[in-house]
PDB file of N, CA, C and O in Angstrom:
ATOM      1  N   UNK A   1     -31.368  30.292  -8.698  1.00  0.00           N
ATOM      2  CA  UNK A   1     -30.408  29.672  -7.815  1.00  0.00           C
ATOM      3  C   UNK A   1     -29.204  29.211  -8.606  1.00  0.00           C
ATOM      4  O   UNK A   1     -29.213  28.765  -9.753  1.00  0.00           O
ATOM      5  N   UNK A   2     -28.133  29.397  -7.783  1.00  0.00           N
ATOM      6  CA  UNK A   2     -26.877  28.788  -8.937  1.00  0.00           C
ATOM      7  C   UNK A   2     -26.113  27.710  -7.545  1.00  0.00           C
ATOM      8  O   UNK A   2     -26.376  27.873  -6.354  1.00  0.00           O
ATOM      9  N   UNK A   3     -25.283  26.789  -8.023  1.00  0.00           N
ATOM     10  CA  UNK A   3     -24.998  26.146  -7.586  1.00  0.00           C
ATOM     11  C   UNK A   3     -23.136  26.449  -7.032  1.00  0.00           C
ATOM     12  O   UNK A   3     -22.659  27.513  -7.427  1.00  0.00           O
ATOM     13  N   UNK A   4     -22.563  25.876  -6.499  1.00  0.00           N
ATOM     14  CA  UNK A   4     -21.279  26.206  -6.252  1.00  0.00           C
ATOM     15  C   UNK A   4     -20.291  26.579  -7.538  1.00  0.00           C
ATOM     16  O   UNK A   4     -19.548  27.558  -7.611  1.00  0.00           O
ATOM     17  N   UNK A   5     -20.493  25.488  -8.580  1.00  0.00           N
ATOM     18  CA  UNK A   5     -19.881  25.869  -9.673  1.00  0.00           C
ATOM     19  C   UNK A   5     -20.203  26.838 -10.630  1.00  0.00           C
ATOM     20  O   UNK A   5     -19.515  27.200 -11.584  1.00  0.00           O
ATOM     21  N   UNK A   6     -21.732  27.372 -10.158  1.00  0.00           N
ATOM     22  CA  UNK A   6     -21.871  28.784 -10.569  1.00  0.00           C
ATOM     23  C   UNK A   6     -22.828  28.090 -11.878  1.00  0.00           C
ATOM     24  O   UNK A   6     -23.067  28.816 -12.843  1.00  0.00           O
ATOM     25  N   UNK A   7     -23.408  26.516 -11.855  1.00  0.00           N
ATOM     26  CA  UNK A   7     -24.393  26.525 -12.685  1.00  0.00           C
ATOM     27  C   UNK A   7     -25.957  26.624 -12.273  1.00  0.00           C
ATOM     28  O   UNK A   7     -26.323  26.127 -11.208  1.00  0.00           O
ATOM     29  N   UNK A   8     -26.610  27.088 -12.890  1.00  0.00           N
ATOM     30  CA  UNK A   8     -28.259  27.740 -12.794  1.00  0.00           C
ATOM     31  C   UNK A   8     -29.201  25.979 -12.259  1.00  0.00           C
ATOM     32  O   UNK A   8     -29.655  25.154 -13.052  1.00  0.00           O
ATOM     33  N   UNK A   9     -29.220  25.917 -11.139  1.00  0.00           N
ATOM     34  CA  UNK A   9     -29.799  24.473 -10.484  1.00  0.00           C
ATOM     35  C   UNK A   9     -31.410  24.742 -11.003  1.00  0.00           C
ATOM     36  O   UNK A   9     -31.950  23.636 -11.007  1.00  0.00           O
ATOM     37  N   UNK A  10     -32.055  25.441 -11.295  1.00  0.00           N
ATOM     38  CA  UNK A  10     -33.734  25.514 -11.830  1.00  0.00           C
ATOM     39  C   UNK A  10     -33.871  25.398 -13.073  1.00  0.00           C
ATOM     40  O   UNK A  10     -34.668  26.319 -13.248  1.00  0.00           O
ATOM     41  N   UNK A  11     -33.769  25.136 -13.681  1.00  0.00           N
ATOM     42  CA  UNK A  11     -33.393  24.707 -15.212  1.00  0.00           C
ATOM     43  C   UNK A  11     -33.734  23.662 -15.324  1.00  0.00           C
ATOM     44  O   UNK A  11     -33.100  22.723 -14.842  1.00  0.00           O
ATOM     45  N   UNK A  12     -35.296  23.463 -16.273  1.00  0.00           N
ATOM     46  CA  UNK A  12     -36.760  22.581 -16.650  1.00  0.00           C
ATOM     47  C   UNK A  12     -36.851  22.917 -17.740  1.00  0.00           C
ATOM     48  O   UNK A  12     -36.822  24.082 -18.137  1.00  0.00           O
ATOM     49  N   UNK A  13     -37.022  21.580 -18.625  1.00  0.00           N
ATOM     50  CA  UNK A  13     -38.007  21.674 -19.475  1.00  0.00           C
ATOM     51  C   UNK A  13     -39.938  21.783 -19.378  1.00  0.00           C
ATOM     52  O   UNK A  13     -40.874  21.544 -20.142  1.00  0.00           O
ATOM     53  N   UNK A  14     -39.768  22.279 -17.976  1.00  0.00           N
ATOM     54  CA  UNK A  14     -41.190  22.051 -17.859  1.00  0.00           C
ATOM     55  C   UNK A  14     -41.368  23.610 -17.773  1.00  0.00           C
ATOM     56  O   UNK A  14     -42.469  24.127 -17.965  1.00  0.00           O
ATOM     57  N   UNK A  15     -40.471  24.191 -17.536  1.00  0.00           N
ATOM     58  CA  UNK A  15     -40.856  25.560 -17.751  1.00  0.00           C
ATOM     59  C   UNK A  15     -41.232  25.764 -19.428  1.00  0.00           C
ATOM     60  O   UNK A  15     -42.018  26.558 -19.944  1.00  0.00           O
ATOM     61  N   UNK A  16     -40.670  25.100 -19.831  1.00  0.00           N
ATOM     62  CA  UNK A  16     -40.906  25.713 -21.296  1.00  0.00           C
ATOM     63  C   UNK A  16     -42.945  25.883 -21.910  1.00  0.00           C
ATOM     64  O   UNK A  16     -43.559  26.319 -22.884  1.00  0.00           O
ATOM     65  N   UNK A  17     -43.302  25.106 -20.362  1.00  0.00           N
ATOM     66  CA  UNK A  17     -45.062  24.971 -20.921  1.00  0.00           C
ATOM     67  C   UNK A  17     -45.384  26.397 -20.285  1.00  0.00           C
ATOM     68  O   UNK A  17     -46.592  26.491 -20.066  1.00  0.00           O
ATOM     69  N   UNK A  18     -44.710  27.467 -19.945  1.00  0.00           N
ATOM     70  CA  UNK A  18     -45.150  28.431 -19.863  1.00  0.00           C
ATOM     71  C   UNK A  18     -45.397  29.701 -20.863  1.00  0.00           C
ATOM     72  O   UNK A  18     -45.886  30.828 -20.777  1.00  0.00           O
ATOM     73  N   UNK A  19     -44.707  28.780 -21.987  1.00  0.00           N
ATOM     74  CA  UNK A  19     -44.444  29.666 -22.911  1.00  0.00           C
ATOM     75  C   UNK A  19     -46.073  29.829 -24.143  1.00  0.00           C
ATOM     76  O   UNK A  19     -46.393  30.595 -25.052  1.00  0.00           O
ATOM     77  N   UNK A  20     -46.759  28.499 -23.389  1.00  0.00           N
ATOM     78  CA  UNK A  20     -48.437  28.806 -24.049  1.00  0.00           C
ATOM     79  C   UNK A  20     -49.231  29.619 -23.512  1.00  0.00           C
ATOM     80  O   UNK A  20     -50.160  29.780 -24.302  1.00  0.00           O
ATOM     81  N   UNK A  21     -49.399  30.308 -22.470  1.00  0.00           N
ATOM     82  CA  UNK A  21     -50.183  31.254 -21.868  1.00  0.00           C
ATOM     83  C   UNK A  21     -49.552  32.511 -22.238  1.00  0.00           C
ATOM     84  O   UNK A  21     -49.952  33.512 -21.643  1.00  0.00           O
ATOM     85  N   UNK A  22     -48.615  32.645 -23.133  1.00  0.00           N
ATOM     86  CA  UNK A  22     -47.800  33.954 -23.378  1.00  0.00           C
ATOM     87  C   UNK A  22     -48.640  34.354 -24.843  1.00  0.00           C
ATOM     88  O   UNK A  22     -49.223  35.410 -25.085  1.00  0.00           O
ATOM     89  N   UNK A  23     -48.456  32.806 -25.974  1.00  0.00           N
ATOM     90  CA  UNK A  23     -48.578  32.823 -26.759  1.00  0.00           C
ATOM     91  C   UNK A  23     -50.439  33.062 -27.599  1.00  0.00           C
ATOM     92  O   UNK A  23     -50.766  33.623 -28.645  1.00  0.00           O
ATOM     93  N   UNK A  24     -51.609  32.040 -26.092  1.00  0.00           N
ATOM     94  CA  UNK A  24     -52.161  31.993 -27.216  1.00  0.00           C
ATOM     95  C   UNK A  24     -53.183  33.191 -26.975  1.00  0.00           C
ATOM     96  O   UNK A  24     -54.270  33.061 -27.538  1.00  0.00           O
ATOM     97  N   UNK A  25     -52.996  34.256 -26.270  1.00  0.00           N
ATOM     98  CA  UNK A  25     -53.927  35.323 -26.782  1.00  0.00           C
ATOM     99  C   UNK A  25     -52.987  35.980 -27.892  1.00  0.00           C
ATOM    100  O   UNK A  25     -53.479  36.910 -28.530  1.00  0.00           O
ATOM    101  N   UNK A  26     -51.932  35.662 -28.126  1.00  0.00           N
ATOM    102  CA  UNK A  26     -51.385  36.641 -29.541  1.00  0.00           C
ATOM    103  C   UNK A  26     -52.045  36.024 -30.481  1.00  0.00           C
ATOM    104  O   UNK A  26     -51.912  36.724 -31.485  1.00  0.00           O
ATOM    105  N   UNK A  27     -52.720  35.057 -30.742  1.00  0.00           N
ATOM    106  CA  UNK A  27     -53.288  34.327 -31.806  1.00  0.00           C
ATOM    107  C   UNK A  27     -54.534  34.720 -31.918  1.00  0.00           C
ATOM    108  O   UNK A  27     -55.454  34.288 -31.224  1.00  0.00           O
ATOM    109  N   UNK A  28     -54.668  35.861 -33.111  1.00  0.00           N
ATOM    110  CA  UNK A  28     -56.046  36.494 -33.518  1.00  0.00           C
ATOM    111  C   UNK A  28     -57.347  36.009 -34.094  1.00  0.00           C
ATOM    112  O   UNK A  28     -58.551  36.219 -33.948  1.00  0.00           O
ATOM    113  N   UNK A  29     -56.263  35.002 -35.067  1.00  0.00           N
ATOM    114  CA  UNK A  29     -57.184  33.701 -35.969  1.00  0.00           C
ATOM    115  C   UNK A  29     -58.284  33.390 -34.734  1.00  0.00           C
ATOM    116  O   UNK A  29     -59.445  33.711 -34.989  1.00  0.00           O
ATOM    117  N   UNK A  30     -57.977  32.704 -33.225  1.00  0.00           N
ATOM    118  CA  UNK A  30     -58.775  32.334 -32.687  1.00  0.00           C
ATOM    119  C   UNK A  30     -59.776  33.238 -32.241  1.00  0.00           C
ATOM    120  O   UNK A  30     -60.891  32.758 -32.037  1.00  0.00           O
ATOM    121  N   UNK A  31     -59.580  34.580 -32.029  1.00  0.00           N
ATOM    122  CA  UNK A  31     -60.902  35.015 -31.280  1.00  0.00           C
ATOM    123  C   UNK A  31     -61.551  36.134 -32.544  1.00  0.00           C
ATOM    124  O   UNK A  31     -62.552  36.799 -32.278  1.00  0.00           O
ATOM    125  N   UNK A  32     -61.250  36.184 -33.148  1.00  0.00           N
ATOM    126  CA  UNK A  32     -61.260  36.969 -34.759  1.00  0.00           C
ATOM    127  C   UNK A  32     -63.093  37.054 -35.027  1.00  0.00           C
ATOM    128  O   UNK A  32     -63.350  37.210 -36.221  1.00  0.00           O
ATOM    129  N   UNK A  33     -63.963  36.999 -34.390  1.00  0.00           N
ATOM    130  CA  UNK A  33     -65.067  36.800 -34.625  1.00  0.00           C
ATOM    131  C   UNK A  33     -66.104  36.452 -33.268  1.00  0.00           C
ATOM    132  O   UNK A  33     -65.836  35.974 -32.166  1.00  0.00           O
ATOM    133  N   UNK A  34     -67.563  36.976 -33.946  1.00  0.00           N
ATOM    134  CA  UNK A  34     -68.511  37.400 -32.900  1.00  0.00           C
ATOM    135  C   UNK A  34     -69.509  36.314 -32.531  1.00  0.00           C
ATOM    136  O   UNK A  34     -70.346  36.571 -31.666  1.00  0.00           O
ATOM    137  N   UNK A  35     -69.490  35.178 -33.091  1.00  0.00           N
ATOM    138  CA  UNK A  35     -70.246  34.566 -32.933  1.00  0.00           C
ATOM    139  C   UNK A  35     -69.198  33.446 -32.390  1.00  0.00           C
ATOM    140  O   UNK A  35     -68.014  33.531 -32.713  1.00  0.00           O
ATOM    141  N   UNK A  36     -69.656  32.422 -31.578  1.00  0.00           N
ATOM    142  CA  UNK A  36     -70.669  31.959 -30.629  1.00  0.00           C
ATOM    143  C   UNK A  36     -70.875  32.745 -29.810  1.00  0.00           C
ATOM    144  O   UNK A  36     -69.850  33.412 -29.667  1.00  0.00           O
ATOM    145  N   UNK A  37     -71.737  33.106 -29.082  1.00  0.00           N
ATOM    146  CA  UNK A  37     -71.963  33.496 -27.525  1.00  0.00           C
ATOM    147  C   UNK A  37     -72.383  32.948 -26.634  1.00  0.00           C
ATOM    148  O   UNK A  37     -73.445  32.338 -26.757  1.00  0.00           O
ATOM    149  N   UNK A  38     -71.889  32.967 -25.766  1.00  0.00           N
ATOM    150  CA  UNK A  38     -72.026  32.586 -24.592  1.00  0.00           C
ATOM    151  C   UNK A  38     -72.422  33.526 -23.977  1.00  0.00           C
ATOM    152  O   UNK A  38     -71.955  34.664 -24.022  1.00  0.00           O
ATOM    153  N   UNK A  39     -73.892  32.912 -22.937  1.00  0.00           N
ATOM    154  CA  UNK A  39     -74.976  33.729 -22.210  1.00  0.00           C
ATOM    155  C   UNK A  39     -74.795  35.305 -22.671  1.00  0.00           C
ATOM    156  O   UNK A  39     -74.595  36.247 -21.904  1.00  0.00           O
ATOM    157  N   UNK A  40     -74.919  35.368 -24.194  1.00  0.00           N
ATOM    158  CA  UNK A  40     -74.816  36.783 -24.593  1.00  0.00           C
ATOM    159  C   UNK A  40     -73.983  37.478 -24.705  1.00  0.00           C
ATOM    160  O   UNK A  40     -74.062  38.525 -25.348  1.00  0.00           O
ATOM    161  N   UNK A  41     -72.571  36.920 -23.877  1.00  0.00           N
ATOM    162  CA  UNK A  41     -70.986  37.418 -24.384  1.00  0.00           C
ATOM    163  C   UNK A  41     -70.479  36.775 -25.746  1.00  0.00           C
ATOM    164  O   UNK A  41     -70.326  35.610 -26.115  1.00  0.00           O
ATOM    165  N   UNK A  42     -70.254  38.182 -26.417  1.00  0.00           N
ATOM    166  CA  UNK A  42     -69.322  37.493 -27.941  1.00  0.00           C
ATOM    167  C   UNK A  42     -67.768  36.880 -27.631  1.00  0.00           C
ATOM    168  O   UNK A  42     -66.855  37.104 -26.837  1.00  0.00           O
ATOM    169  N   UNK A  43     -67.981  36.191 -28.483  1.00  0.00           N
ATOM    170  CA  UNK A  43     -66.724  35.072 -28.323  1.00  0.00           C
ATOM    171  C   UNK A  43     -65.091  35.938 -27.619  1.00  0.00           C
ATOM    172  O   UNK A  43     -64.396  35.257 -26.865  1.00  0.00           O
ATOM    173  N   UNK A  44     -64.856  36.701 -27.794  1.00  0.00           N
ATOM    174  CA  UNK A  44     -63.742  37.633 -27.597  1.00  0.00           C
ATOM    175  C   UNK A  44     -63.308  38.035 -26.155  1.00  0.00           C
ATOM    176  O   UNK A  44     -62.231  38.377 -25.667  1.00  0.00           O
ATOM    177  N   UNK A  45     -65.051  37.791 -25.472  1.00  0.00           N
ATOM    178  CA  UNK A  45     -65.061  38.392 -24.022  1.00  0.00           C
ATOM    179  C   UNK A  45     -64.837  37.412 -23.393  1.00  0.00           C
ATOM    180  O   UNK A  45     -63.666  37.417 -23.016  1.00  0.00           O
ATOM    181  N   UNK A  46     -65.473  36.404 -23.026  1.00  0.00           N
ATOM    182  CA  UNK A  46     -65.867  34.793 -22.781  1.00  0.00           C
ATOM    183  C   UNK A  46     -63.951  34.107 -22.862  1.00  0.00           C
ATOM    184  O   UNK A  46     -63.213  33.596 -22.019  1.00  0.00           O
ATOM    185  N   UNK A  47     -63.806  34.426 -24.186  1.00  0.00           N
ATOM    186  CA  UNK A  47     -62.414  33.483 -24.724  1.00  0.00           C
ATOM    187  C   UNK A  47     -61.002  34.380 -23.675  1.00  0.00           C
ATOM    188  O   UNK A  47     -60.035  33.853 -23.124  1.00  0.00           O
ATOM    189  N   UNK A  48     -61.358  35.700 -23.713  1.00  0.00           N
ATOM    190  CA  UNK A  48     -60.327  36.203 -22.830  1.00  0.00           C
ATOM    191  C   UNK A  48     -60.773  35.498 -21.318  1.00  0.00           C
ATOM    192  O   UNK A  48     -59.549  35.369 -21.318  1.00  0.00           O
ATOM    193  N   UNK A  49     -61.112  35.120 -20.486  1.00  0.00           N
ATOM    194  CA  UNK A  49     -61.768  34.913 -19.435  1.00  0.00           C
ATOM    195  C   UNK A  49     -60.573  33.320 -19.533  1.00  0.00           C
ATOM    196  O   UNK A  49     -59.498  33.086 -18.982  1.00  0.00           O
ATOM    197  N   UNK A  50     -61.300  32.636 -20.354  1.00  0.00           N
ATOM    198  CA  UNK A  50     -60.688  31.023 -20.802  1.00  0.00           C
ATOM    199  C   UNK A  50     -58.933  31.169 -20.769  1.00  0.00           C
ATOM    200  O   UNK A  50     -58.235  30.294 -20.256  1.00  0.00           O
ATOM    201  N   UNK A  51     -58.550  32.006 -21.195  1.00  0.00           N
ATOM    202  CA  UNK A  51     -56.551  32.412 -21.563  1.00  0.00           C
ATOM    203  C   UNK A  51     -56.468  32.429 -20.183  1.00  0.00           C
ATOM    204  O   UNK A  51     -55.674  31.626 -19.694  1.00  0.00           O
ATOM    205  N   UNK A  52     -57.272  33.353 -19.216  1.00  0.00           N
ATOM    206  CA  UNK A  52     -56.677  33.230 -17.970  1.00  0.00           C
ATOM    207  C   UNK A  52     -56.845  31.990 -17.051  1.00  0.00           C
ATOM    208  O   UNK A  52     -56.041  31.690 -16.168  1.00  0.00           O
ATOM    209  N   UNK A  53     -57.838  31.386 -17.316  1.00  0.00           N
ATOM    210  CA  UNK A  53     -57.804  30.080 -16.602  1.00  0.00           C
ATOM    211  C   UNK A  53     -56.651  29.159 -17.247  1.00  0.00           C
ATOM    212  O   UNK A  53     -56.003  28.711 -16.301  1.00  0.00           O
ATOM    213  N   UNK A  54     -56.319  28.862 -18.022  1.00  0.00           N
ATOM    214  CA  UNK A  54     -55.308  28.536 -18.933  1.00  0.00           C
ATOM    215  C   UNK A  54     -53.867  29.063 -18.687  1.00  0.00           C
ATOM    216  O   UNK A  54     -52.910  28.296 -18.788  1.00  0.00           O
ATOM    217  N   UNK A  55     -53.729  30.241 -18.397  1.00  0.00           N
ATOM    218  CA  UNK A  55     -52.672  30.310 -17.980  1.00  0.00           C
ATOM    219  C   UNK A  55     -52.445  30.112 -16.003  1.00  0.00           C
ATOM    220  O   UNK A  55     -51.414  29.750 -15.436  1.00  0.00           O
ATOM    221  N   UNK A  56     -53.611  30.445 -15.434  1.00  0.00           N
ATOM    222  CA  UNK A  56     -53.278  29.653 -14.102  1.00  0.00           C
ATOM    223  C   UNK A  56     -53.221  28.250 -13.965  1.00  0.00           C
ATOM    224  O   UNK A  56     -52.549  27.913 -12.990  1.00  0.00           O
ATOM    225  N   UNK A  57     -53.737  27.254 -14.663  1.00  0.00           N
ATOM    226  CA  UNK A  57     -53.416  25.616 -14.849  1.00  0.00           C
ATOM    227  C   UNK A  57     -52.086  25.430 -15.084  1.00  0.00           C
ATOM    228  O   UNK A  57     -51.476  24.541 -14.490  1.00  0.00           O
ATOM    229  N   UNK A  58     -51.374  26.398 -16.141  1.00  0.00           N
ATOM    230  CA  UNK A  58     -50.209  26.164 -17.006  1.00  0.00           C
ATOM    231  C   UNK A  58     -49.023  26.281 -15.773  1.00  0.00           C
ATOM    232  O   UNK A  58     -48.030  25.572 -15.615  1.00  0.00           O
ATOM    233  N   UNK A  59     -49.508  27.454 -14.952  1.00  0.00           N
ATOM    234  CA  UNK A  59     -48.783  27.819 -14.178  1.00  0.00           C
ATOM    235  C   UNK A  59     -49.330  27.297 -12.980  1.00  0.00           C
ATOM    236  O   UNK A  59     -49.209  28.213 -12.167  1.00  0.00           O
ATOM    237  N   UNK A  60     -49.593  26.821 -12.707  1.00  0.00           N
ATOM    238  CA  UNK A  60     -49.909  25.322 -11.651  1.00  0.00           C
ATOM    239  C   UNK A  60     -48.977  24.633 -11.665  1.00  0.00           C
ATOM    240  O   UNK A  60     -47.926  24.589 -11.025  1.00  0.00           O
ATOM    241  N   UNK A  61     -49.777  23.604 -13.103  1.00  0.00           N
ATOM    242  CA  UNK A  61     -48.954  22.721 -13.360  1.00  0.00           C
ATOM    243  C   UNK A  61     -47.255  22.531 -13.375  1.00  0.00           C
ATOM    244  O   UNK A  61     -46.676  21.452 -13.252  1.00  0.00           O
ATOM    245  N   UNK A  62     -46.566  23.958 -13.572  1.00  0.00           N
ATOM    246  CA  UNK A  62     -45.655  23.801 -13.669  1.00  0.00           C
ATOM    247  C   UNK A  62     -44.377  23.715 -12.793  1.00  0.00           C
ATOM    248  O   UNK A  62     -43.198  23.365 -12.856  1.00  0.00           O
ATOM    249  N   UNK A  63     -45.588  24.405 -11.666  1.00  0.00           N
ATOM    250  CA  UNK A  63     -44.944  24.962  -9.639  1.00  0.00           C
ATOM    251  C   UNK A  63     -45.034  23.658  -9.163  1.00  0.00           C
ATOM    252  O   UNK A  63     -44.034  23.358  -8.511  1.00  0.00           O
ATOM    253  N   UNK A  64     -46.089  22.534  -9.270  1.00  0.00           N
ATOM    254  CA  UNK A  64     -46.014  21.454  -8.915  1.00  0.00           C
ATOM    255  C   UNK A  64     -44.811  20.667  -9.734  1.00  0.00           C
ATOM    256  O   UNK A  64     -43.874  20.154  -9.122  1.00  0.00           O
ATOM    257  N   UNK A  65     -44.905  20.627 -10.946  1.00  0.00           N
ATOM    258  CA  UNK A  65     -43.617  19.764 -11.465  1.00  0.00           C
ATOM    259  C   UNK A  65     -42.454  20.037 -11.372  1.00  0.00           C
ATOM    260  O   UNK A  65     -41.652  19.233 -11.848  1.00  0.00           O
ATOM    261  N   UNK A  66     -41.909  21.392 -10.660  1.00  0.00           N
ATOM    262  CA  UNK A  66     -40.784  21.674 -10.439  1.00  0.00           C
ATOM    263  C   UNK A  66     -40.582  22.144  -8.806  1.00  0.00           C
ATOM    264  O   UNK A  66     -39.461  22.068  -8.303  1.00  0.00           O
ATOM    265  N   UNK A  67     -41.177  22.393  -8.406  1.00  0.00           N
ATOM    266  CA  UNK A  67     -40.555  22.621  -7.140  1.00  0.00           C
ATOM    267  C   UNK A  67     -40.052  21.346  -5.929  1.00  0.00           C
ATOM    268  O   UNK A  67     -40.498  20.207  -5.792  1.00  0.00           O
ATOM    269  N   UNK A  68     -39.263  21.865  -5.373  1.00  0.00           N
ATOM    270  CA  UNK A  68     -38.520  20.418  -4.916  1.00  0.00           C
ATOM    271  C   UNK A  68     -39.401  19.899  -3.687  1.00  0.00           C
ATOM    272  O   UNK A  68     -40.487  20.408  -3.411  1.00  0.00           O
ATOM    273  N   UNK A  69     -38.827  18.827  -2.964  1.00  0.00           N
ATOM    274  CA  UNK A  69     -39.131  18.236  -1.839  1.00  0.00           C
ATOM    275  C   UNK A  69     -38.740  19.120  -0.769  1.00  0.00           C
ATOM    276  O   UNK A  69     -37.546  19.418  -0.777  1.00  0.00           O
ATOM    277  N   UNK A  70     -39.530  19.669   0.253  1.00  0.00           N
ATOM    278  CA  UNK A  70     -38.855  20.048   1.492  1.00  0.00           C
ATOM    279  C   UNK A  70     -38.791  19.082   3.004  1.00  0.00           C
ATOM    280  O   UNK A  70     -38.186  19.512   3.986  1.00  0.00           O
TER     281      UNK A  70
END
């Protein structure tokens, strides 16, 4: 949305918490290995499952803190 003077009216720093559900499956260190399991899933399978709940909270959280009053 832009405003009359042609500035961008959606513009949050709360968007910027979207930028962790981007980031932390690029982070190998964390799932880099087979052990723990869970009910017999190695950590890798289980932990991808977790990023997506993680990124729907993130992106929750962030539709609630920014969207306006109607």
């Amino acid at each position: 949305m832009t405003t009359p003077n042609g500035e961008r009216s959606d513009h949050s720093p709360w968007n910027r918490l979207l930028i962790v559900p981007i980031v932390l499956p690029l982070l190998p260190f964390l799932f880099n290995a087979d052990e723990p399991r869970l009910l017999g899933f190695p950590l890798f399978y289980w932990l991808q499952l977790a990023f997506i709940a993680v990124g729907v909270a993130t992106t929750t959280v962030v539709y609630r803190m920014t969207k306006r009053g109607r």
